[in-house]
Wavefront OBJ file of the C-alpha trace (Angstrom):
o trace
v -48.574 27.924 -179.961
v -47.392 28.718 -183.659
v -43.918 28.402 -184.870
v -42.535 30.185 -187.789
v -39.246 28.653 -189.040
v -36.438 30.214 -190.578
v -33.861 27.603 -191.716
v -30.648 28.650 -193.782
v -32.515 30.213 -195.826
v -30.691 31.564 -199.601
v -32.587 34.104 -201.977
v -31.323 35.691 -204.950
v -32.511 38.242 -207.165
v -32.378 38.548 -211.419
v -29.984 41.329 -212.539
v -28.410 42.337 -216.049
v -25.419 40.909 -214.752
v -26.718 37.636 -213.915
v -28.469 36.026 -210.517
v -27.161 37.952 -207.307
v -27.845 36.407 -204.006
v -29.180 38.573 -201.187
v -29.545 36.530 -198.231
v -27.161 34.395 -197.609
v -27.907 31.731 -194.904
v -30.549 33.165 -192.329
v -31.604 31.303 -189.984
v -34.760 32.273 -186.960
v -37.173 30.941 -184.928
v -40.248 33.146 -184.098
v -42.828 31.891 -182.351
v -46.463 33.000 -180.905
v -46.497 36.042 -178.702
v -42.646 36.908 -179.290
v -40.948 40.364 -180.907
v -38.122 39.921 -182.977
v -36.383 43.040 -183.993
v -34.077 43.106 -187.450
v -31.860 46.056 -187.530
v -29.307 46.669 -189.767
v -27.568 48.900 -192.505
v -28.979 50.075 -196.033
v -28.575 47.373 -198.459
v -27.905 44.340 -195.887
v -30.729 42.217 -197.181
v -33.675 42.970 -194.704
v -36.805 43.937 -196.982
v -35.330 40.838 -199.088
v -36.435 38.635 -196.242
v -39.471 40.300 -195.593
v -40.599 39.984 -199.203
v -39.202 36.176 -199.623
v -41.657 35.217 -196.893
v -44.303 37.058 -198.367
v -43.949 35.328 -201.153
v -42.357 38.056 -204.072
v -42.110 36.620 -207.164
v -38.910 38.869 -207.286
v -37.025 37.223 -205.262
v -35.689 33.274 -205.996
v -35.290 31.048 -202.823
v -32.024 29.127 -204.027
v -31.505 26.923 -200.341
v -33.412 26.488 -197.231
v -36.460 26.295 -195.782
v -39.578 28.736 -194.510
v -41.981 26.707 -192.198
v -44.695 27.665 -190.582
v -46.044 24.626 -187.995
v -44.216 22.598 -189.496
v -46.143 23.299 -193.410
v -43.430 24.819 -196.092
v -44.418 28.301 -196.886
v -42.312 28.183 -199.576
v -44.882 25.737 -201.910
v -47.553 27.958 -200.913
v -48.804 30.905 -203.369
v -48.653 34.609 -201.719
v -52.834 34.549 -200.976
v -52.351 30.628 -199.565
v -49.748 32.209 -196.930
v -52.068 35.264 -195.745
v -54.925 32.585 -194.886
v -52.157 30.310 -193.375
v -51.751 33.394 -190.782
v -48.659 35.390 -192.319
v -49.132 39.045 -192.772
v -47.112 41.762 -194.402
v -47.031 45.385 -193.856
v -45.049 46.773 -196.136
v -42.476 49.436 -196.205
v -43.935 51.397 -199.506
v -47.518 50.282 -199.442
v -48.941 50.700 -203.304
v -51.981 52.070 -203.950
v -55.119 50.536 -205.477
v -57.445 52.709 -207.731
v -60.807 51.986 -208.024
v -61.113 49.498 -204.844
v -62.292 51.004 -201.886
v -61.297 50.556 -198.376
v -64.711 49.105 -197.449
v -65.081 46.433 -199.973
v -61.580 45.820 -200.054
v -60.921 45.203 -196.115
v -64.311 42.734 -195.499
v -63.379 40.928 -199.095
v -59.503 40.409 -197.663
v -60.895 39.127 -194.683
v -63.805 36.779 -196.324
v -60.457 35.184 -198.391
v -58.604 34.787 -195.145
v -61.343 33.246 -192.749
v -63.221 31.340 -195.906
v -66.361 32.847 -195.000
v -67.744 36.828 -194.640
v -67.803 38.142 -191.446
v -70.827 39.169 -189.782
v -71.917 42.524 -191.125
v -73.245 44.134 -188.010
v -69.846 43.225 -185.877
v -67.509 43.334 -188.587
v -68.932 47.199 -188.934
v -68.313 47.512 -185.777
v -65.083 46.295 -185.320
v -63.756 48.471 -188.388
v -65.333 51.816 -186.680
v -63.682 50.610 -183.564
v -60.113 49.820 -185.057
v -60.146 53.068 -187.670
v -60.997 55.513 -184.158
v -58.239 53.742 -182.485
v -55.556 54.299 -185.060
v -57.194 58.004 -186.199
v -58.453 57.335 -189.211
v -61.189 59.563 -190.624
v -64.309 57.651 -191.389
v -64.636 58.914 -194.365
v -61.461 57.483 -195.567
v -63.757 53.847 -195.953
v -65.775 55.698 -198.502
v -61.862 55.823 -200.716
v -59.775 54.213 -202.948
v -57.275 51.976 -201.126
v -54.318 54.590 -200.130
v -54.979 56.598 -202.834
v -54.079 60.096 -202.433
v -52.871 59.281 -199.010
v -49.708 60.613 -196.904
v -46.957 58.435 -196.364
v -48.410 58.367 -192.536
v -51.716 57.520 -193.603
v -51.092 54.498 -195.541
v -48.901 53.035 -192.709
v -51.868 53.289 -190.526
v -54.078 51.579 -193.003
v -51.544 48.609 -192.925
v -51.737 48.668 -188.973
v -55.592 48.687 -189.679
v -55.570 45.579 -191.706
v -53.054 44.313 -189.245
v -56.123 44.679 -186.472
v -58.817 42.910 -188.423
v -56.934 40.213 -190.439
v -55.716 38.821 -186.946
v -52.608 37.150 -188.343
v -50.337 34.565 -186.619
v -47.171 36.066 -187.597
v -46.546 39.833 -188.576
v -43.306 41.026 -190.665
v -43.669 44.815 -190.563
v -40.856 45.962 -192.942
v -39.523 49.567 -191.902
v -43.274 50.600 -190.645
v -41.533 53.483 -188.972
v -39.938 55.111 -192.316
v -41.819 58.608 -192.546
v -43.864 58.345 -189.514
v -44.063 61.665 -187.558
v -43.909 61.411 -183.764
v -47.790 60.979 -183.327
v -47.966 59.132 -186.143
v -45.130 56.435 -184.947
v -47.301 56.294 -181.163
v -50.413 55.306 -182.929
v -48.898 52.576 -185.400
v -47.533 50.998 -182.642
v -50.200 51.051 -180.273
v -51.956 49.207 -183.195
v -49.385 46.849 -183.264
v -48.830 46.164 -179.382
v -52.774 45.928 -179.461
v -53.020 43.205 -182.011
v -50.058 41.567 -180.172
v -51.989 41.150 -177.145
v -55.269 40.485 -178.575
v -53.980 37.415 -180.930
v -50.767 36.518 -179.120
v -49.090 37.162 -182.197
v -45.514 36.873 -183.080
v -43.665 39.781 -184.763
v -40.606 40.208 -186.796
v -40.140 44.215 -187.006
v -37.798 45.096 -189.540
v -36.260 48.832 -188.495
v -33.129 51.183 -188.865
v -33.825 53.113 -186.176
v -34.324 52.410 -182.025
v -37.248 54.957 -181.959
v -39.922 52.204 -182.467
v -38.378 50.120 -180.223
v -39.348 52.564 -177.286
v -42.817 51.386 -178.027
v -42.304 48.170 -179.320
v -40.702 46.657 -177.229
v -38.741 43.596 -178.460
v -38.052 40.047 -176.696
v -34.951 39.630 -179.568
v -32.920 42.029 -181.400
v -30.673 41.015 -184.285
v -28.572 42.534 -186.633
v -28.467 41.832 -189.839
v -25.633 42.749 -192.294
v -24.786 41.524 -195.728
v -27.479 39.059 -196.304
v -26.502 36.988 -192.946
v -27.395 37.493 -189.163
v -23.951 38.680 -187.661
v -25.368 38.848 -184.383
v -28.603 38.482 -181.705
v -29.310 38.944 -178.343
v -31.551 41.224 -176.067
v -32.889 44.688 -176.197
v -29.668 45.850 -174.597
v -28.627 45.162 -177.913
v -30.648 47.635 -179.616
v -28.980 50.528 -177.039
v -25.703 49.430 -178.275
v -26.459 49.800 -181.633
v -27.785 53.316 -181.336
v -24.594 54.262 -179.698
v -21.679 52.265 -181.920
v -23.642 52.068 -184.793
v -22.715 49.280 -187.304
v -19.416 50.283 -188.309
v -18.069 47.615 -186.602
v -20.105 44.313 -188.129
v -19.129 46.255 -191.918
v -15.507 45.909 -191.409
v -16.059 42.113 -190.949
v -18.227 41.169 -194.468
l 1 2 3 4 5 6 7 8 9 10 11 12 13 14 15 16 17 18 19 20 21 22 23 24 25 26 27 28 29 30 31 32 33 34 35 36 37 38 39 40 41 42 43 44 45 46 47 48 49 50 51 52 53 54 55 56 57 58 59 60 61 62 63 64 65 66 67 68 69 70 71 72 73 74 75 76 77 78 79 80 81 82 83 84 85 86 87 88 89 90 91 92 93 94 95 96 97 98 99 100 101 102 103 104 105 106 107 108 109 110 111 112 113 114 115 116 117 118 119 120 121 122 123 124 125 126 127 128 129 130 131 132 133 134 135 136 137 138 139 140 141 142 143 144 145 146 147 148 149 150 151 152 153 154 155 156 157 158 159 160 161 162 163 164 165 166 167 168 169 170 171 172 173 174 175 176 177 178 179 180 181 182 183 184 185 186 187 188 189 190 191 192 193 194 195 196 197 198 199 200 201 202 203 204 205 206 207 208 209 210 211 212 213 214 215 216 217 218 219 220 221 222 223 224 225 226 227 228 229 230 231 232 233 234 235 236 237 238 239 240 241 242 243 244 245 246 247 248 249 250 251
């Protein structure tokens, strides 16, 4: 079983005004096979966490730790934590002209593994994963998510999600522009590489819909950089119904 470690952790970010610190003491524990759900308001800090694990040279860790098995993640560099088993889908996922999906997804996962994968199986297992998640073939032939729709790209991320096999997942707002379809298919993909890799998740949302797929073990909410409070998927419910007025009278 893996353990990623989330220990008072403090990141700031570089503004005209001088350093201005996002997270403020967050501490979690996620470990192999579990769902964590992060839900929260606009502006409370969650994409900041996302991206500090990742390993954004944006953000400054100022206090804490980030361990995963025990190894700081923090002294590793952003491609040393992908082979280490972290992976990032991201909420805006950029596009990359001139690379295309095909050389792109089998080079990713020669870094990640330290050797290529098989041709005849890792062809295979690409087919297999872009017909699950309904993804043209041809779209192997393009430019990483270039001239894709906002849908599209998120299902490309799900699609590295599949292959890379990760430890952990962070998938930051993976919902945001997804139609109905489009939101049952991501998570299938993500509830399939869940099972298949007993692989912990930390899904970063506004919004309960993803959660009727998803379905998480923890839910925590997550206003002005600080964890104001966790418990079950009852929790999510709540939220839908109160909202979060309530935790933003208290920061």
């Amino acid at each position: 079983m893996s353990v990623l470690e989330i220990k008072d952790l403090h990141v700031s970010i570089d503004t005209e005004q001088g350093p201005k610190e996002i997270l403020k003491g967050v501490t979690l524990t996620i470990k192999s096979g579990e769902t964590h759900a992060i839900m929260g308001p606009n502006g409370s800090g969650k994409s900041t966490l996302a991206s500090s694990i990742a390993g954004h040279p944006r953000y400054n860790v100022t206090g804490g730790e980030i361990l995963l098995d025990g190894e700081n993640v923090l002294e590793m560099s952003v491609d040393e934590r992908a082979r280490a088993g972290l992976f990032l889908a991201m909420q805006y996922p950029v596009e990359v002209p001139g690379v295309t999906m095909t050389n792109f997804l089998r080079t990713a996962k020669t870094a990640i593994d330290g050797e290529a994968p098989s041709l005849r199986h890792w062809t295979k297992d690409v087919k297999s994963a872009m017909e699950n998640l309904k993804i043209d073939a041809d779209f192997a032939n393009r430019n990483v998510n270039e001239g894709f729709s906002g849908g599209e790209k998120k299902r490309v991320e799900i699609l590295q999600l599949e292959l890379f096999k990760p430890k952990f997942a962070v998938l930051d707002e993976t919902d945001s522009g997804l139609d109905v379809d489009a939101l049952r298919i991501v998570s299938e993909g993500v509830n399939r590489a869940h099972e298949a890799n007993n692989m912990g998740t930390l899904l970063i949302t506004h919004y309960t819909r993803i959660l009727r797929y998803i379905k998480p073990d923890f839910v925590h909410v997550f206003v002005d950089g600080h964890i104001a409070e966790e418990g079950g998927p009852e929790l999510a419910d709540r939220l839908e119904e109160e909202g979060y007025d309530r935790y933003l009278a208290k920061a």
